[in-house]
C-alpha positions as CSV (number, residue, x, y, z in Angstrom):
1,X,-4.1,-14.1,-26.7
2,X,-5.7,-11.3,-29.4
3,X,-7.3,-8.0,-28.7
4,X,-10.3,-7.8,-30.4
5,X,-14.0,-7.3,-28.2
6,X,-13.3,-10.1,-26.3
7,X,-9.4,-9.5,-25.5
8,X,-10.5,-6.0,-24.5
9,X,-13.0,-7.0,-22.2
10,X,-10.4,-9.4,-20.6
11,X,-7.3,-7.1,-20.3
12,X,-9.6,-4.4,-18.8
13,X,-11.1,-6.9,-16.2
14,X,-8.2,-8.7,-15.5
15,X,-6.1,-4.9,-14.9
16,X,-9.6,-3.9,-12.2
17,X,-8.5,-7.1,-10.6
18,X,-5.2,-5.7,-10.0
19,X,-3.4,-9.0,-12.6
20,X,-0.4,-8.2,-14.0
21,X,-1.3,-8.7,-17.5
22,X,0.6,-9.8,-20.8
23,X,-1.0,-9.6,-24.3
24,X,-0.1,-11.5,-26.9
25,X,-1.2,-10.7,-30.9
26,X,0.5,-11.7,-34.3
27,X,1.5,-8.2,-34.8
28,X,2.1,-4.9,-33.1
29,X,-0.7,-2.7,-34.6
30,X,-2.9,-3.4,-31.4
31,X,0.7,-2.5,-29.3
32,X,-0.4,1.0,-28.1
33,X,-4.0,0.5,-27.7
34,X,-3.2,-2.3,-25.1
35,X,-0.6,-0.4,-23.4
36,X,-2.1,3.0,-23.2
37,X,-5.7,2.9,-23.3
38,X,-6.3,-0.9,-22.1
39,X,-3.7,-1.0,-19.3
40,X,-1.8,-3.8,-20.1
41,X,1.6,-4.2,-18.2
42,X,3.4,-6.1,-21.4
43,X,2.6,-6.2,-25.2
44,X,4.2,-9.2,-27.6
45,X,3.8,-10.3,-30.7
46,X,3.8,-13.8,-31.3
47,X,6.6,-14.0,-34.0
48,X,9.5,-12.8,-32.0
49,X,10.8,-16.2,-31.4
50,X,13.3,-14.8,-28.2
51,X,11.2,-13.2,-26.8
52,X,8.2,-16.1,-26.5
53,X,11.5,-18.2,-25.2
54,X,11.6,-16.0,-22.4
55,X,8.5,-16.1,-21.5
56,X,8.2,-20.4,-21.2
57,X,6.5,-21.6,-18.0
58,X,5.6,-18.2,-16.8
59,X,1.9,-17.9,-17.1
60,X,-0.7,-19.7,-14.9
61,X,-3.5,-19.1,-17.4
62,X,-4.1,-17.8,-20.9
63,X,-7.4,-16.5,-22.1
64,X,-7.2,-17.1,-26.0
65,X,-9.7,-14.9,-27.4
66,X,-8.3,-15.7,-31.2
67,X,-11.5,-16.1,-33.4
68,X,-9.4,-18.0,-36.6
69,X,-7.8,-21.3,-36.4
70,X,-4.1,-21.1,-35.1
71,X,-2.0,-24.0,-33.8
72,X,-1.8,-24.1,-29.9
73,X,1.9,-25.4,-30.1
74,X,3.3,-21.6,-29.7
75,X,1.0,-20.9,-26.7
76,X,1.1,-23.9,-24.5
77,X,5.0,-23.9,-23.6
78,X,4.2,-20.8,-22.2
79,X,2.1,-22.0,-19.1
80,X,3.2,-23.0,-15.6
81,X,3.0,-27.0,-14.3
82,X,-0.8,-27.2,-13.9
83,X,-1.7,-23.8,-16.0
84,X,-4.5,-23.6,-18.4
85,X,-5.5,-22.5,-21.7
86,X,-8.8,-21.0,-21.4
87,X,-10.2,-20.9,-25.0
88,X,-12.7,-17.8,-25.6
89,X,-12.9,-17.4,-29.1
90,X,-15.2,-19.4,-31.6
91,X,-13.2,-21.4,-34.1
92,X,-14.9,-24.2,-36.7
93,X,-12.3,-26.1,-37.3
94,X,-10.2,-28.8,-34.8
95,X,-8.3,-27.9,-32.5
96,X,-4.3,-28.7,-33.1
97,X,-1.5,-29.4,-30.9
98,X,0.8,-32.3,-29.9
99,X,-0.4,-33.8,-26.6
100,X,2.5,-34.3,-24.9
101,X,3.0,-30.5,-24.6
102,X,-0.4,-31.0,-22.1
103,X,0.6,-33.9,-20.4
104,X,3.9,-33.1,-19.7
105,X,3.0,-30.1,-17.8
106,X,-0.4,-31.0,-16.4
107,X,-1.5,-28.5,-18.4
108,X,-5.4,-28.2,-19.1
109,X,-7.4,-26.9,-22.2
110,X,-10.6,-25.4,-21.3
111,X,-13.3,-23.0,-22.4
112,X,-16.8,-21.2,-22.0
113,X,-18.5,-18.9,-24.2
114,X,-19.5,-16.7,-21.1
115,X,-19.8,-17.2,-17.5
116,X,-23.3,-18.3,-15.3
117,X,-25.9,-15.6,-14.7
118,X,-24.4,-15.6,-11.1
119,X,-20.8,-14.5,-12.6
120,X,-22.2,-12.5,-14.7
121,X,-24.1,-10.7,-11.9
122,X,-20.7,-10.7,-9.6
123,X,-19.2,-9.0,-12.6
124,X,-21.3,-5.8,-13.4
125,X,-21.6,-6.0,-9.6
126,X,-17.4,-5.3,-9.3
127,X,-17.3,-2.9,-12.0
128,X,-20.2,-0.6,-10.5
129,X,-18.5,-1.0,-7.3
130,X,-15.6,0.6,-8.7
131,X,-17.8,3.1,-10.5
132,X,-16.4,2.2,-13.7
133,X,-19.2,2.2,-16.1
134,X,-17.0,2.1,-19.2
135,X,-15.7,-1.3,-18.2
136,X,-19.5,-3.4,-18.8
């Protein structure tokens, strides 16, 4: 969820991983840039109601890198029984959804600003391994 530093870091990681990968923005002006130059498999924007239907219980994890306050009702439908919402970008105000849409689902919100100095290690580790320098 978003492409800004943060969702670009995680498309092109997550593509190097070989994931099949799905961003989702509030409009299409990021559209090509994901597709073409980030590798992403799918691009949608969060408004087109049908499409976000189709894509109900379908993902095991989201990374929301979305650094401004947006309701989390629009996202969590969208994660498998026992998915998770991994939160990534800052936001200073509370969080807001209905809890059922959690519970329901044994779905789990989560977060981390950035990973230990071990993961972080493994990380530059992987993308020097694959010689990809523009990736860190």
């Amino acid at each position: 969820l978003g492409l800004g530093g943060v969702g670009h870091m995680g498309v092109k990681m997550a593509k190097a991983m070989g994931h099949h990968v799905t961003v989702i923005s509030s409009s299409d002006k990021k559209k090509k840039e994901a597709l073409e130059h980030l590798g992403a498999d799918e691009y949608v924007v969060s408004s087109d109601e049908e499409k976000m239907k189709e894509l109900a219980d379908t993902f095991d994890y989201l990374i929301d890198t979305i650094p401004v306050f947006h309701p989390l009702e629009l996202y969590l439908p969208l994660l498998k029984l026992d998915g998770k919402l991994i939160l990534n970008g800052v936001i200073n105000t509370p969080l807001q959804f209905l809890s059922p849409m959690v519970m329901l689902g044994r779905k789990s919100i989560t977060g981390s600003f950035i990973g230990s100095m071990k993961e972080m290690e493994e990380m530059l580790q992987f993308c020097e391994e694959r010689g990809d320098r523009k990736s860190v």
